[in-house]
N, C-alpha and C positions, 0 to 999 in steps of 0.2 A: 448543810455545809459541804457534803460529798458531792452533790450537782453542782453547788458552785463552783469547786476547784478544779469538774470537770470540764466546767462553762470556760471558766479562766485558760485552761489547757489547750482549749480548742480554739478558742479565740488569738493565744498567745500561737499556734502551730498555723492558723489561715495565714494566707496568700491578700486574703479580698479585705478581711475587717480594718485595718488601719487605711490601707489606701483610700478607702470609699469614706474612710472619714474625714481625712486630709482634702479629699476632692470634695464634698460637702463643705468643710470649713471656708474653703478657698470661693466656693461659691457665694456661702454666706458673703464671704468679704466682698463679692463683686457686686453683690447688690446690695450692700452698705456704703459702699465708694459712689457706687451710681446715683444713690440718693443724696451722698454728699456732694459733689460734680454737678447736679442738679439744681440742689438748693443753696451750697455755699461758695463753691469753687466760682461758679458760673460768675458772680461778678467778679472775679477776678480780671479776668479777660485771659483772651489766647494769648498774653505773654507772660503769662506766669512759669508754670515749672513746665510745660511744653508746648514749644514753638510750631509746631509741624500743622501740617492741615489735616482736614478731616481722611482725606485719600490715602497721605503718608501717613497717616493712626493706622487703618484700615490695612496698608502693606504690613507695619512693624508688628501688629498683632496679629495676622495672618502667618509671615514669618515664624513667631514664636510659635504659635499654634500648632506648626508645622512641625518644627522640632522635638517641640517637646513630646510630641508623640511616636517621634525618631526614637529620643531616647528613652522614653517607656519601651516601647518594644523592643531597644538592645537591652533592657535589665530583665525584660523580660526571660529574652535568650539565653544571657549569663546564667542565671539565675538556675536555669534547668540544666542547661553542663557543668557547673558545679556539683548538681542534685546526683546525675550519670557519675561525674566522676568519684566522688566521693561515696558512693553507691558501691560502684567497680572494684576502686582501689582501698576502702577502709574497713563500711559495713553497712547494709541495707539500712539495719540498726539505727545509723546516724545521721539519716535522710532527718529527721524531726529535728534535732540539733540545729540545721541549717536552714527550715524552715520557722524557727523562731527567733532568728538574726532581727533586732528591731530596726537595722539599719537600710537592710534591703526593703525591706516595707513603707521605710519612710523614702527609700527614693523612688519607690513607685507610685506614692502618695503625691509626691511634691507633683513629680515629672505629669503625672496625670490632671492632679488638681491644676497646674501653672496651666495647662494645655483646656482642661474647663473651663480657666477664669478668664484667658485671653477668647476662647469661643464666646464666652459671655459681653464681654468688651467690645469684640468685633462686632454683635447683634445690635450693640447700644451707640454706635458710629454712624450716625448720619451725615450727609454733604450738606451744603446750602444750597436752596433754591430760592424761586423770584420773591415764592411765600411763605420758605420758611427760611430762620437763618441758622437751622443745623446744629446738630449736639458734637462736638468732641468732649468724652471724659477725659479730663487730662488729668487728675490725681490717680484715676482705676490704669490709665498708660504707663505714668512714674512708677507706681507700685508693680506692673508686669514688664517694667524694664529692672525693677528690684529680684523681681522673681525670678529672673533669668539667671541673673548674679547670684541665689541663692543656687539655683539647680546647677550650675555651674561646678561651685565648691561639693556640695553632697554629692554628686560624678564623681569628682576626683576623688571624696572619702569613697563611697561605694567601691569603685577601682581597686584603692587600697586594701578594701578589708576581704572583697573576695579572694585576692589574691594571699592575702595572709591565712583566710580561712580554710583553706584546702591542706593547710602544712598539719602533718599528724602531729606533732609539738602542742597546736594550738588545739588542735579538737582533745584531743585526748586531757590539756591541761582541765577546758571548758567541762566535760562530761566528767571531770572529777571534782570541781568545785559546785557543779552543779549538787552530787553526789554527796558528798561531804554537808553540804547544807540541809540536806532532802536529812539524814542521820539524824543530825544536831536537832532537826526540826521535832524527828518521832522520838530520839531515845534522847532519855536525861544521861548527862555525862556524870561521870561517877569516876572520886578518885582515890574510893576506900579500896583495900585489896580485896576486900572480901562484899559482894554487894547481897543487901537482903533480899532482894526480889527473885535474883537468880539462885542466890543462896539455897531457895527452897524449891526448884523448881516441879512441880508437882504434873505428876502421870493425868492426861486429857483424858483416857478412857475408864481408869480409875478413880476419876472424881464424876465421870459422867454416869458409871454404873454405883455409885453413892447418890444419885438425885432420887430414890426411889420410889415414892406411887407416883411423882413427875414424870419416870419415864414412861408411863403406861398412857397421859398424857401429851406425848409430843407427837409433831406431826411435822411433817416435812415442808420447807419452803423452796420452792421450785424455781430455777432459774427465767428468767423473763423473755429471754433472748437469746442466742449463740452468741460467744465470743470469750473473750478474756479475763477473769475476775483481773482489774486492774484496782483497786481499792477496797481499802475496809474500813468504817470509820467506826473506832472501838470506843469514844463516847458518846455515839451515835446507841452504839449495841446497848452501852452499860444502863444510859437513859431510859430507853424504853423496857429492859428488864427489870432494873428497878421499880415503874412506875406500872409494872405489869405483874412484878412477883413472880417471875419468868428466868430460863435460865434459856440463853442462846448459844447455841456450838455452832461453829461456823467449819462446815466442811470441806468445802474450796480454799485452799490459801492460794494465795496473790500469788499472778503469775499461771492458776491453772487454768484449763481450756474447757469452758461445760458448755456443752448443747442444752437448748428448749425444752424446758422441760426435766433438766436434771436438776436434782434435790443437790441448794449448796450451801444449806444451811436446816439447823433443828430446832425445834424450841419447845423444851420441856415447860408445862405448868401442872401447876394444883387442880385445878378444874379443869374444863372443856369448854370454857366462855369463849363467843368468837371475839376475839378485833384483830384489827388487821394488822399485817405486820407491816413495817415502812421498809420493803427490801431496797427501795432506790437509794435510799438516807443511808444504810449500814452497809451494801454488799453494791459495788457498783461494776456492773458488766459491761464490757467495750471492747472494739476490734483492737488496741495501742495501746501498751501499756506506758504511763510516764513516771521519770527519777520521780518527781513531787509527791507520786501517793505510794512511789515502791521504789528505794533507793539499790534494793537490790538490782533492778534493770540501769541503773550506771556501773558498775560492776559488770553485766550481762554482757552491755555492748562494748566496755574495754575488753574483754575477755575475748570476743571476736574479731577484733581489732588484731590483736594478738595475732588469734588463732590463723586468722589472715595472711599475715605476714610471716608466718612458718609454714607456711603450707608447699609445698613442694615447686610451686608454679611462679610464687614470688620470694621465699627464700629471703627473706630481711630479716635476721636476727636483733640486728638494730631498730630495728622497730617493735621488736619485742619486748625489747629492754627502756624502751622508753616509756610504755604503756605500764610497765609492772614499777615504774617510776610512781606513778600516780596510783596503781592498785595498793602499794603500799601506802600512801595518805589515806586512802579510802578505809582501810584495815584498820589503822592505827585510832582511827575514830569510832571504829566499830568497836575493837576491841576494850577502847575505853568509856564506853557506852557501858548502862544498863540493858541487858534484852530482855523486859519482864515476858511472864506468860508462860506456856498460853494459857494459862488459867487464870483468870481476875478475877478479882472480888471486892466486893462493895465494903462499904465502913463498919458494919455490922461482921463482917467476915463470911457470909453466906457469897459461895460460887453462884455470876452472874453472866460472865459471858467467855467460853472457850474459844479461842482462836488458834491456830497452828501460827507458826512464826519458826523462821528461820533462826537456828542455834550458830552458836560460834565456830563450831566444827562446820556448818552449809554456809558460813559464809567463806572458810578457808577454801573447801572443795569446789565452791564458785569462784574464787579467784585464783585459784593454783591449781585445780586435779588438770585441766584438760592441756595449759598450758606445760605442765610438767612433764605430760605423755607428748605433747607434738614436738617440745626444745628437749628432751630429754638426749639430744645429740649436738644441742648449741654449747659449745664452751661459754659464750656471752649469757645464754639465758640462764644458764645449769649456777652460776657463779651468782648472779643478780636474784636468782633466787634464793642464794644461800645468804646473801647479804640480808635480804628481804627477812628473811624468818631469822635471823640473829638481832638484827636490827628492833623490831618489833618485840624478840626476849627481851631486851632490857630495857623496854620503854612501858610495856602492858605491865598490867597487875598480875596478881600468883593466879587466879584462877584460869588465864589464857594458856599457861605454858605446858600444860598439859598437851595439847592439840597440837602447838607449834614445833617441840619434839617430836612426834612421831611425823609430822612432814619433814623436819630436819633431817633425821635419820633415813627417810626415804630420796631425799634431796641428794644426798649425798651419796648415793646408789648409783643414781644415774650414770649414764657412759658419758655427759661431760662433763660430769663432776671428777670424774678420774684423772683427766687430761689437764696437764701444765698450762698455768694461765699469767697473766701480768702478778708480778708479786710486787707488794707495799712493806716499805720497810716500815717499822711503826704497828704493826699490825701482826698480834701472834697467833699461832694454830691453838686452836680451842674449840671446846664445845660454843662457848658465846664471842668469839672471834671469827674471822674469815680468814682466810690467804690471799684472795684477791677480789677486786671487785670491780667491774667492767668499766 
């Protein structure tokens, strides 16, 4: 399951996989038209649905040919100034964002494939001569004067959406809904106050030093490759421990960086029986981490986004406060999440597989520590932050406010939290009120 969604991830981030199927499909059509043009068109005669001779077929499909290959290579262009600027001005971060836009793909698709199917048309254009009396396909022509009209319309959408897509508004909306989905996906939502799984969260090295003549048993599982633990698939783990009588600790969490050859994973048993472990299925190593298998990396790259725009050189506060717009959505779905772990166990109640996992306090400190120390002199940020952690008091359950206080209280430290800001009438000073809000 973890290959596939990596399969899916990389397939959905190419450049090449859609277009080359679009330009394939397109082809198909051309040699399904040809064979129809051949077989049934043909009696029709040359005044059916096109008039023109075999020369003028020859010009109009050359024509298009031409262009379409024009405007592949201007999406081409676009395509990579977008990548640069959004790069430049947001976060390296959200280069992948914009490389899984399915719209830019498809006009690469079309414009290529249209540009294939009329090469194909043009090959299948014969004149007449004394002995023979010459092919024009005249349904495969209608259809690449249809195709024209299509690439037309998708130009002008393409146009549109790049131009939308570069606005921080819309990325920042995208990589939080993305975010938000990627949560809903791994944690079950829960709207008791008090939830059982977290309720007991039990010590990972104190249930591992309790597996006892198992630990004299485990052995290390070693990394396959440099790069990224970007997944873990924890009924990947729970399956083969079960079915092994094996207890797996998984010692990389998502998000860490292990070299060839580093142990990032344990697996305690009873015996010293060999079988193999399926590291690919449970622990998956890659240069790019994605929202899908680590919803914490949409959080990462709002938080940069951020950090971005406070940073002394661009100085946007307003773009700071738009971004903690949607980190607040993001929170609000965490916090009303379960976050079991990291200790599971199986139906029996026997520990089966330890995983480290980010707590509710690492998610707060990923969305607020670093922006709190760079806006810590925005009135805009200082205020929208204050909003943020009030806001989130009266919406989460009792077990969050622990954590939400003591950022409050620090919140409110800050030098622009000091400072006079817009005041709301309607709106009283209090510990779960604000004074203003940007």
């Amino acid at each position: 399951m973890l290959r596939l969604v990596r399969l899916r991830d990389y397939l959905r981030s190419s450049l090449w996989f859609l277009p080359m199927l679009l330009v394939f499909v397109l082809v198909l059509l051309a040699a399904g038209l040809a064979y129809l043009d051949s077989t049934v068109v043909s009696t029709w005669g040359v005044n059916g649905l096109y008039r023109g001779s075999a020369e003028g077929a020859r010009s109009v499909l050359a024509t298009i040919a031409t262009s379409m290959l024009s405007l592949a290579a201007l999406v081409f262009t676009i395509t990579l100034v977008v990548l640069q600027l959004a790069a430049s001005q947001l976060s390296p971060r959200v280069i992948t964002l914009f490389l899984q836009d399915t719209w830019t793909k498809v006009a690469m698709g079309v414009f290529l494939g249209t540009f294939a199917y009329a090469l194909t048309a043009l090959w299948l254009v014969t004149a007449p001569t004394e002995s023979y009396t010459g092919f024009v396909p005249i349904l495969m022509i209608t259809v690449a004067l249809a195709l024209v009209a299509v690439s037309v319309l998708v130009f002008i959408n393409y146009v549109h959406r790049v131009s939308q897509s570069i606005r921080v508004e819309n990325v920042t909306r995208e990589i939080a809904e993305h975010t938000v989905a990627s949560v809903r996906a791994m944690y079950a939502q829960t709207a008791d106050d008090e939830d059982a799984a977290e309720g007991r969260i039990e010590d990972a090295d104190r249930e591992a030093d309790r597996l006892g003549d198992r630990a004299q048993c485990g052995h290390d599982v070693l990394a396959p490759r440099t790069g990224l633990v970007v997944g873990i698939s924890l009924s990947a783990a729970m399956r083969w421990a079960r079915a092994n009588n094996a207890v797996v600790r998984v010692l990389a969490p998502l998000s860490a960086y292990v070299s060839e050859g580093m142990a990032i994973a344990c697996v305690y048993r009873d015996d010293e029986s060999e079988t193999e472990f399926p590291l690919e299925d449970i622990i998956s190593v890659n240069g790019e981490r994605s929202i899908g298998l680590d919803p914490a990396y949409g959080l990462r790259q709002l938080t940069d986004i951020a950090l971005r725009a406070l940073s002394s050189g661009v100085n946007e506060p307003g773009t700071a406060v738009v971004v903690l717009d949607h980190i607040q959505e993001v929170l609000l779905r965490v916090g009303g999440s379960s976050l079991p772990g990291p200790v599971f166990r199986d139906d029996e109640g026997d520990v089966r597989v330890i995983v480290p996992r980010l707590s509710w306090e690492g998610w707060l400190a990923l969305a607020l520590r670093e922006i709190m120390y760079d806006g810590r002199e925005s009135v805009q940020v200082c205020r929208r932050l204050e909003w943020l952690v009030a806001s989130l008091s009266r919406t989460l359950p009792t077990r969050r406010h622990h954590a939400l206080r003591r950022y409050a209280e620090q919140i409110a430290e800050l030098p622009g939290s000091q400072r006079p800001y817009v005041e709301w009438a309607g709106l009283m000073r209090g510990s779960d009120e604000v004074a203003g809000v940007p």
